[in-house]
C-alpha positions as CSV (number, residue, x, y, z in Angstrom):
1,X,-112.0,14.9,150.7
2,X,-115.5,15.6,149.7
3,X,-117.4,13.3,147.9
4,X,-121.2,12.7,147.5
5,X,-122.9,9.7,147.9
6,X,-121.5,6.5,146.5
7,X,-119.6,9.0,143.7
8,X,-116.4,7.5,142.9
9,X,-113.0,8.5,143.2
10,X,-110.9,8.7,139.9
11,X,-107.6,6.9,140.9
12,X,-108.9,4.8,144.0
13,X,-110.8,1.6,144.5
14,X,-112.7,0.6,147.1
15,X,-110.9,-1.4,150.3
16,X,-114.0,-3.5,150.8
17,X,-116.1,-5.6,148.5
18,X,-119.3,-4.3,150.3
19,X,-120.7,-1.3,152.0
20,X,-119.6,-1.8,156.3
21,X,-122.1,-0.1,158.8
22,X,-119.9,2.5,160.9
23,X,-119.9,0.7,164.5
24,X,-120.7,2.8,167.7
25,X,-123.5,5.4,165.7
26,X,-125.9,4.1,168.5
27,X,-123.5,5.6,171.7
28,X,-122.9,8.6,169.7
29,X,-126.7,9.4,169.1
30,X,-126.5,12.8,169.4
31,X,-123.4,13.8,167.2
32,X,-125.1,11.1,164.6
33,X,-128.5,12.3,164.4
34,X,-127.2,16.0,163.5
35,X,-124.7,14.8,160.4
36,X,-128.0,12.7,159.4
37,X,-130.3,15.9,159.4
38,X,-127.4,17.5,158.1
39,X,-126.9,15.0,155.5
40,X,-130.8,15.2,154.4
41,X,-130.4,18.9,154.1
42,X,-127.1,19.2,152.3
43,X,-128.5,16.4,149.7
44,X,-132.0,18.3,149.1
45,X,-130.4,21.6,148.7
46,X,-127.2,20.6,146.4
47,X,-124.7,20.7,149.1
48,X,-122.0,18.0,149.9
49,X,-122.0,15.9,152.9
50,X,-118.9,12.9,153.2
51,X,-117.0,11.4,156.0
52,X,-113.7,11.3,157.1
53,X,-111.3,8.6,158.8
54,X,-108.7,9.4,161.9
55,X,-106.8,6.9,163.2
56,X,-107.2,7.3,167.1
57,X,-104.1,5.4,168.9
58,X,-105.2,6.5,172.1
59,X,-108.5,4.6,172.3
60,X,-108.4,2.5,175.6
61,X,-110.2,0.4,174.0
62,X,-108.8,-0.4,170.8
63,X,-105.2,1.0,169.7
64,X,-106.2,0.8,166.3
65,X,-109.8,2.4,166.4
66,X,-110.4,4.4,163.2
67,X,-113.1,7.2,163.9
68,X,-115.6,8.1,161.1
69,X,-116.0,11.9,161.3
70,X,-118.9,12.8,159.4
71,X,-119.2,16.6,157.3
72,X,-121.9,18.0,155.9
73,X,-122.1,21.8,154.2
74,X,-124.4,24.1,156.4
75,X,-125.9,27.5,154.9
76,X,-126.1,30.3,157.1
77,X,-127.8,33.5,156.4
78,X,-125.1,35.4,155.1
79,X,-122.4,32.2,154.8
80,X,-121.9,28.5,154.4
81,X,-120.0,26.5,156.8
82,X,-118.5,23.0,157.1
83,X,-120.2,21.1,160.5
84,X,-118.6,18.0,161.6
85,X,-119.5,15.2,164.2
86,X,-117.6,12.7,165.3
87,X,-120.2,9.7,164.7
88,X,-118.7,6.3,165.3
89,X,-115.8,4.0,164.0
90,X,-114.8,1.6,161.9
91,X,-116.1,-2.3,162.8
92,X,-113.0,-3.9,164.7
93,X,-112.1,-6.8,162.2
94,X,-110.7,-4.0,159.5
95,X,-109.6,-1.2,161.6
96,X,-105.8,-2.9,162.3
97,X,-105.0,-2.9,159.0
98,X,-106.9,0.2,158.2
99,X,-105.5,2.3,161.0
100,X,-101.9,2.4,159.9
101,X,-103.4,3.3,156.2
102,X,-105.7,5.7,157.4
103,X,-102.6,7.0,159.5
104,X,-100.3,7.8,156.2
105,X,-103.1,9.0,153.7
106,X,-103.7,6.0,152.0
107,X,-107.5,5.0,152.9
108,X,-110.4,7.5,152.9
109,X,-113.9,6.6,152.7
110,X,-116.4,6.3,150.6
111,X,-120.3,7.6,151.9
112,X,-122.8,5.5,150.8
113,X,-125.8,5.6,153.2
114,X,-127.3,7.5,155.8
115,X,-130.8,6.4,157.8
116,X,-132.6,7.8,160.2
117,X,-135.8,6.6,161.9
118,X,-138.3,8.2,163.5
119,X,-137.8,6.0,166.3
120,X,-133.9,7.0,166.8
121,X,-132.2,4.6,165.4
122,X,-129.2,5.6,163.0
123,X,-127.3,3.8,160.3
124,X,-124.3,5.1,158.2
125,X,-122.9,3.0,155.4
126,X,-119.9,4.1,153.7
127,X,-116.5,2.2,151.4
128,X,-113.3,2.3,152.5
129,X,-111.4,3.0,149.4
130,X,-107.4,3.1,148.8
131,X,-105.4,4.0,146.0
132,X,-105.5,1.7,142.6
């Protein structure tokens, strides 16, 4: 689903009462500071960037980690192309219930927020949102 900052989705409501900060952006620097730039390109150009969720059972750490895969629209030369990064996950004390949701198609998510300092430090807001 693609969906532009903070715009609404006609038929679902958001999961949360507030914006959550995706947890881990900080260990996956890399893969977050290129959907930022990404993010800052698509939004000055008039391209879409969102995020995805993907319920990963197979996290050693958590069975029901949700990953936030974040999408942005690239322009090439002669074609566009759809990047995505894998850029952190969602905080711990909403993934259980979230992953068997996210799991069946009933959550997505909501991008709110992306920042980016000069110093390297990354934050991405976004709503989980299910349907009414």
């Amino acid at each position: 689903m693609k969906v532009r900052f903070g715009e609404k989705v006609e038929g679902w409501k958001n999961f949360t009462k507030a914006q959550i900060k995706v947890v881990g952006v900080q260990h996956r620097k890399r893969a977050a500071i290129e959907f930022a730039e990404g993010c800052a390109r698509a939004e000055a150009t008039g391209r879409e960037a969102w995020v995805t969720l993907e319920p990963e059972p197979e996290n050693p750490f958590d069975r029901h980690a949700v990953k936030v895969i974040g999408h942005w629209i690239r322009r090439g030369i002669f074609r566009k192309s759809a990047e995505a990064r894998h850029i952190g996950y969602l905080p711990s004390d909403i993934a259980e219930e979230a992953a068997e949701l996210v799991a069946n198609g009933s959550m997505r998510a909501r991008l709110m927020s992306v920042y980016s300092s000069d110093n390297g430090f990354i934050d991405v807001s976004i709503i989980p949102i299910v349907p009414r």
